[in-house]
N, C-alpha and C positions, 0 to 999 in steps of 0.2 A: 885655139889654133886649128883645131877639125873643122868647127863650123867654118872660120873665116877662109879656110883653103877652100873649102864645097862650094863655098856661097860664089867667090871670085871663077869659080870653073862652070860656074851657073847652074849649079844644083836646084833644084823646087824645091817648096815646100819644105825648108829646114823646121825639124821638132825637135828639143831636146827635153827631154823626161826625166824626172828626177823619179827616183827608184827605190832610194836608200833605207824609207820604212816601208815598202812593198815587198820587196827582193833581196836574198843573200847572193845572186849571183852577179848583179854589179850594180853599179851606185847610180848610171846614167844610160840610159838610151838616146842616141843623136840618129834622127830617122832622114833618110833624104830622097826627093825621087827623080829621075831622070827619063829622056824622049826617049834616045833607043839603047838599048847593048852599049853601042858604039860610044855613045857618052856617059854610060856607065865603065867603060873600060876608061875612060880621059879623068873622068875626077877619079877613078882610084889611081890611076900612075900619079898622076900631080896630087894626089892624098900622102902617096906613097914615099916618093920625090923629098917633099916638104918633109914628110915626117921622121926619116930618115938623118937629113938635116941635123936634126936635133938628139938623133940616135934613139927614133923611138921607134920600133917594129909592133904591131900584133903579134897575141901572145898564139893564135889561131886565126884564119880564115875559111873562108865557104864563099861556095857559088863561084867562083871568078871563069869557069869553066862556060856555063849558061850566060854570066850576066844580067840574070832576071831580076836574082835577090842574091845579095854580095854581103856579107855579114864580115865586120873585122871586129876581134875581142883585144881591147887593149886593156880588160883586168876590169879597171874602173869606169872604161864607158866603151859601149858595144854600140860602132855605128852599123847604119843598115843602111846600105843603098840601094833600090828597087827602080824598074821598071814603072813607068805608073799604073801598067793594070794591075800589075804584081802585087802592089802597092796597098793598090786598091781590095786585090781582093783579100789577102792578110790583114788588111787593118787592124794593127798594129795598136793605134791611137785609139782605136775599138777597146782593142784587148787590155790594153793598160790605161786606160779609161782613168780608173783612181789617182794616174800619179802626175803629179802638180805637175806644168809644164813650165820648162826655164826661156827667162829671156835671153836672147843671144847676143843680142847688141850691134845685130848687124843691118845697116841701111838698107831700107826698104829701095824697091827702085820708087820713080815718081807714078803719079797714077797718071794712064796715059786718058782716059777715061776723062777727068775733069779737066787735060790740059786740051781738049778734043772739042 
């Protein structure tokens, strides 16, 4: 339901991480990254919105202040929405390197590139 709210708000580059024999501090990382602030502050409302929904809150939050790097802990899976330089420069995907990456299941756009 995380990734498919991000992806519809057009979040980049969704990752999500599986953690569970790496990490006792949660089982998934769902990384995602955004153009400015501005559309990092739009997928968390409509992250937020949706999640709510279903009566699901963060058990904690960070960053919402900056915008840069926006971190929500929901226990079992800690999304991360960043900036892309932010992004870039934490590399994230760097750091947890080891942990098998999950599919999402969510539609690619087309490639504009071979329809060109």
């Amino acid at each position: 339901m995380i990734a498919r709210t991000l992806d519809r708000g057009k979040a980049e580059d969704l990752l999500a991480l599986d953690l569970r024999e790496l990490a006792a501090m949660s089982d998934f990382f769902l990384i995602a990254s955004a153009a400015t602030d501005n559309h990092v502050r739009a997928l968390l409302k409509s992250l937020s919105r949706e999640l709510a929904k279903h009566g699901v809150k963060p058990i904690h939050r960070e960053g919402e202040d900056s915008c840069n790097w926006v971190l929500l802990d929901f226990f079992d899976v800690v999304v991360h929405l960043f900036r892309r330089p932010v992004r870039r420069y934490y590399d994230l995907e760097h750091l947890w390197g080891d942990a098998p990456e999950l599919e999402l299941g969510l539609e690619s756009p087309p490639d504009t590139e071979a329809a060109g």
